[in-house]
Structures are given as structure tokens and as C-alpha cells.
Rosetta silent file (secondary structure, phi, psi, omega in degrees, C-alpha in Angstrom):
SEQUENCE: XXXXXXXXXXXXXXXXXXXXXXXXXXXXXXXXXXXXXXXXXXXXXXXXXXXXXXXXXXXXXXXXXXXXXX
SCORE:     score description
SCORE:     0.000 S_00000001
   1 L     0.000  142.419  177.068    5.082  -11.559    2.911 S_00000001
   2 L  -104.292  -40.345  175.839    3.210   -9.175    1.512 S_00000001
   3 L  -115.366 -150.408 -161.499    4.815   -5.867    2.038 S_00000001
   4 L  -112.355  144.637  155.028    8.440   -4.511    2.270 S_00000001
   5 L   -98.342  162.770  178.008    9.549   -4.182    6.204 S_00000001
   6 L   -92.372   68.315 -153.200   12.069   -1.718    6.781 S_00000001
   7 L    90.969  124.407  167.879   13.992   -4.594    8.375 S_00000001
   8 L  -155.869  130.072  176.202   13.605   -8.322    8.397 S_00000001
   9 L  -109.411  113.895  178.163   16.525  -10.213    9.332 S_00000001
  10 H   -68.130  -31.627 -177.607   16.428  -13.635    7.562 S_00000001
  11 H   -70.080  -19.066  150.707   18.887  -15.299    9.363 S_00000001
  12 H   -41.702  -71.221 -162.967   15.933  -15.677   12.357 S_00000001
  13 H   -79.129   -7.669  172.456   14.198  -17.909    9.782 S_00000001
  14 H   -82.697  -13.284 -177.624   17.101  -19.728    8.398 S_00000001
  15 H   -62.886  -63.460 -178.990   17.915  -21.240   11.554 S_00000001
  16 L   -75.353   23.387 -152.987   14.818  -22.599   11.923 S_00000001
  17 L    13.533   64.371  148.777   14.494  -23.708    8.023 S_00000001
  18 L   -88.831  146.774  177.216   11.200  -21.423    7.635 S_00000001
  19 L   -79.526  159.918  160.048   10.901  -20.556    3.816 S_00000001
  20 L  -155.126  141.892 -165.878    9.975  -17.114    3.434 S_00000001
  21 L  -116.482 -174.001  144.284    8.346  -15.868    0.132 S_00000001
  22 L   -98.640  160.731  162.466    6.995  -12.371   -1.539 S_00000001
  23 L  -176.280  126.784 -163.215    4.249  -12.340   -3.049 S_00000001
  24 L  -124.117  110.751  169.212    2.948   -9.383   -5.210 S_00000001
  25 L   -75.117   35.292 -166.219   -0.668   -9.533   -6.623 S_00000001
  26 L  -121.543   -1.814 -162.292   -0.152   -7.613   -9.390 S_00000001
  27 H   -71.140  -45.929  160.155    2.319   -9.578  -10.813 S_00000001
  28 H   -45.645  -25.474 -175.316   -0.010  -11.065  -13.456 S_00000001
  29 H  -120.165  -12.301  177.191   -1.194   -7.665  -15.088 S_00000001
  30 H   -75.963  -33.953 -170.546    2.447   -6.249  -14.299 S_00000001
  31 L  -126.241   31.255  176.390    4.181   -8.408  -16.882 S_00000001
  32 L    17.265   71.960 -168.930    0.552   -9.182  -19.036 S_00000001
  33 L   -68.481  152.869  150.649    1.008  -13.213  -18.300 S_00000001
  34 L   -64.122   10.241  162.191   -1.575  -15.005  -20.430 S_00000001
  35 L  -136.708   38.986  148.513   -4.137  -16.059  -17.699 S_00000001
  36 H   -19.860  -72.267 -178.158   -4.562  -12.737  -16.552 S_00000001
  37 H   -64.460   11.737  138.968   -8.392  -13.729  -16.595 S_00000001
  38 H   -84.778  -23.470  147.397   -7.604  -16.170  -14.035 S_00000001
  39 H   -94.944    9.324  174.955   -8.064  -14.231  -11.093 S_00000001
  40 H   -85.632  -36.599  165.212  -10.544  -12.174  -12.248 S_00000001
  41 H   -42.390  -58.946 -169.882  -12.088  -15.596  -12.302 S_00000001
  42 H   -77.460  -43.538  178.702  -11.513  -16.870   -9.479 S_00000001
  43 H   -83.041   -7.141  166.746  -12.221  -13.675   -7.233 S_00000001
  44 H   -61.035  -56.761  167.271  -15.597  -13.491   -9.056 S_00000001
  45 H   -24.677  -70.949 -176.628  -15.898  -17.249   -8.388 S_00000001
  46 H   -57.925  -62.499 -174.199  -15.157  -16.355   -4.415 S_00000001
  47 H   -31.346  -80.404  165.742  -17.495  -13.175   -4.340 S_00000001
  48 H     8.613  -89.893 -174.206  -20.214  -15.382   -5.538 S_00000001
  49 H   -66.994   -2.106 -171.748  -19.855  -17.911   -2.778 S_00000001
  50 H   -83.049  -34.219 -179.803  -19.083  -15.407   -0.449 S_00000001
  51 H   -64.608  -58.492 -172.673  -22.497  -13.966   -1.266 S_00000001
  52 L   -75.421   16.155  167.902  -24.699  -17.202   -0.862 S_00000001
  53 L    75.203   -5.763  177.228  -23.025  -17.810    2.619 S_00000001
  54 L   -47.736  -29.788 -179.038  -20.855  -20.765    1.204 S_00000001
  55 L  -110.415  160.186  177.690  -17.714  -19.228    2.426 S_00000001
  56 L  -174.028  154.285  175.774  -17.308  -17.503    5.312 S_00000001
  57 L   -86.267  159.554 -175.763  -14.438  -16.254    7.633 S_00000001
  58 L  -105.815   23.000  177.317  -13.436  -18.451   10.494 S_00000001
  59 L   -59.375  152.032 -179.471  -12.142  -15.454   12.639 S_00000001
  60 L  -114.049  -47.939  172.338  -13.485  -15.912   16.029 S_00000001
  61 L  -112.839  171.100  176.494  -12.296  -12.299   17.604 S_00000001
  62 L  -114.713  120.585  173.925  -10.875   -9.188   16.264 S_00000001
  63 L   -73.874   -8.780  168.197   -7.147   -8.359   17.848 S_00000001
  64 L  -172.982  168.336 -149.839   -8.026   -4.904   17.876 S_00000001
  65 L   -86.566  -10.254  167.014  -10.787   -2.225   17.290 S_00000001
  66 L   -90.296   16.560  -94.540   -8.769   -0.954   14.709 S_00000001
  67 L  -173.167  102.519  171.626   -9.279   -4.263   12.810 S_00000001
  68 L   -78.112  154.926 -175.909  -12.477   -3.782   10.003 S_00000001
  69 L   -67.891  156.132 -167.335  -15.454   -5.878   10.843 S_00000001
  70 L  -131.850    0.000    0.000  -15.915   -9.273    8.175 S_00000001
């Protein structure tokens, strides 16, 4: 998950054994880890290939109009 919901009842996913994680990208420059400069790497790395068409999104549709264009 990426943001906070103002409710999420866990006991849905324990039932079913789904894991469910956080995940905060900031977390790296929040506590100044030593490989900071590993995502700066790495999202250079993607831009790059992102540029030369290597990558690409595999979206097929948009679910709604309020949904930016890729």
C-alpha cells in the first residue's frame, strides 16, 4: 500500500492469507541509509530506457478520463 486509508480492515486479508505491506519511498533519504544513490540510479537507469522506447507501459485502456495519459 502506498497511502494511509482511513479504514482498512485486515482481517478481510487474513482470512485469505494475503500479506499486506507499506511501502514509503522516502524511506531511504528519511533515515540517510547508505545506498541512497541507489535509486537515483536506478530511476535514471529507467528514464533512460524509457526514453529509447525500451520500456514501455503495458496499459491497454485508461479506467477513467480522470486517469493522466502514459
Amino acid at each position: 500500500m502506498i497511502d494511509d486509508p482511513d479504514h482498512f480492515d485486515i482481517v478481510t486479508f487474513k482470512r485469505k492469507s494475503i500479506p499486506a505491506s507499506w511501502e514509503f519511498m522516502f524511506t531511504c533519504s528519511a533515515y540517510e541509509t547508505g545506498d541512497m544513490i541507489a535509486q537515483h540510479e536506478i530511476l535514471e537507469e529507467v528514464s533512460a530506457l524509457i526514453d529509447q522506447d525500451v520500456l514501455r507501459t503495458t496499459m491497454m485502456h485508461r479506467a477513467s478520463r480522470s486517469m493522466p495519459r502514459i
